[in-house]
C-alpha positions as CSV (number, residue, x, y, z in Angstrom):
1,X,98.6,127.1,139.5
2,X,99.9,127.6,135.7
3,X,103.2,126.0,136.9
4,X,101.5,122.8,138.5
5,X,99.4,122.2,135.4
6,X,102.7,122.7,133.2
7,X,104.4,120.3,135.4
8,X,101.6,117.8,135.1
9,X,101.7,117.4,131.5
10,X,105.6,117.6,131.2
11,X,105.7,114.3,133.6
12,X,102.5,112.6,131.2
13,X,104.8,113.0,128.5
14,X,107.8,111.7,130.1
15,X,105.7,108.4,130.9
16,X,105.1,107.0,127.7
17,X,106.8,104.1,127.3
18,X,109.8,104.4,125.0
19,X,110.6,101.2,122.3
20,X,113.4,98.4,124.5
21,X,116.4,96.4,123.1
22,X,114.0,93.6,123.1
23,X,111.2,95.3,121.0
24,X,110.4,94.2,117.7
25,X,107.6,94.3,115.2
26,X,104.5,91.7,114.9
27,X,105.3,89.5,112.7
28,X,109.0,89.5,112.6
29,X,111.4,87.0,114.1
30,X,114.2,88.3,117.0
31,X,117.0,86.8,116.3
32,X,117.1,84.9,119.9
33,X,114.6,82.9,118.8
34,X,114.4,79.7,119.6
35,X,112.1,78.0,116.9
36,X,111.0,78.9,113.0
37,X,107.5,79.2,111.6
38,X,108.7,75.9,110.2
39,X,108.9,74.3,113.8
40,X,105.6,75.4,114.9
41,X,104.3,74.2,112.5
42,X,105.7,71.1,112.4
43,X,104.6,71.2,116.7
44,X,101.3,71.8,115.8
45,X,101.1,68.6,113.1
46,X,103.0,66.4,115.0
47,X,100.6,67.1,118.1
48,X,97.6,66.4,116.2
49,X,99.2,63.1,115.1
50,X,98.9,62.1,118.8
51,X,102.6,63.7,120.2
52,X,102.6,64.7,123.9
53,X,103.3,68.3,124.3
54,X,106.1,67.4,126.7
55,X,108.2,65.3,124.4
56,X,107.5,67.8,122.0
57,X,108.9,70.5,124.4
58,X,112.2,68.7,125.0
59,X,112.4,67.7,121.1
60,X,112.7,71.4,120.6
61,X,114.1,72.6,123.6
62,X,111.5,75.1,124.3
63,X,109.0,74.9,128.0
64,X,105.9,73.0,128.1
65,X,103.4,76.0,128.4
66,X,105.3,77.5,125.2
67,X,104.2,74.3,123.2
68,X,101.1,74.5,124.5
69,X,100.6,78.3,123.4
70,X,101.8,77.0,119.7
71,X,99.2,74.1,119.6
72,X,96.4,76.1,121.0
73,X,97.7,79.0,117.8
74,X,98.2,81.7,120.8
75,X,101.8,82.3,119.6
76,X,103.4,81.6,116.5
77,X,99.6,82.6,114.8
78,X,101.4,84.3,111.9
79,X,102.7,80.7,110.9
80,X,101.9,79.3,107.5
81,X,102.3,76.1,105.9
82,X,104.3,77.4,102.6
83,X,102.8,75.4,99.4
């Protein structure tokens, strides 16, 4: 009974979920990216000047739904305009 319980706590352990190649930390930029915190910014302006989010996705080479997360500030939220 000691044994299972040992066992069972060995294996919770052994499930947390260890950091990936592809980890990194909020707010900081992989070096796959695709776009700047310049570009989504300049997505976000452009859209409001009356762009359509699928030119702007082939503009910048990125998908349709990833524009669309950048306009409606669900990625790239850590974007500011720099003065």
């Amino acid at each position: 009974m000691l044994t299972m319980t040992l066992t069972k706590t060995a294996g919770m352990v052994d499930k947390k979920r260890a950091p990936t190649k592809t980890s990194f930390k909020p707010g900081s930029i992989p070096g796959t990216a695709v776009l700047t915190a310049q570009n989504a910014l300049d997505i976000r302006q452009l859209h409001a000047a009356g762009f359509p989010l699928n030119q702007l996705a082939k503009v910048y080479g990125v998908s349709y739904q990833h524009v669309w997360c950048i306009v409606k500030n669900r990625k790239w939220r850590n974007a500011v305009r720099q003065v």
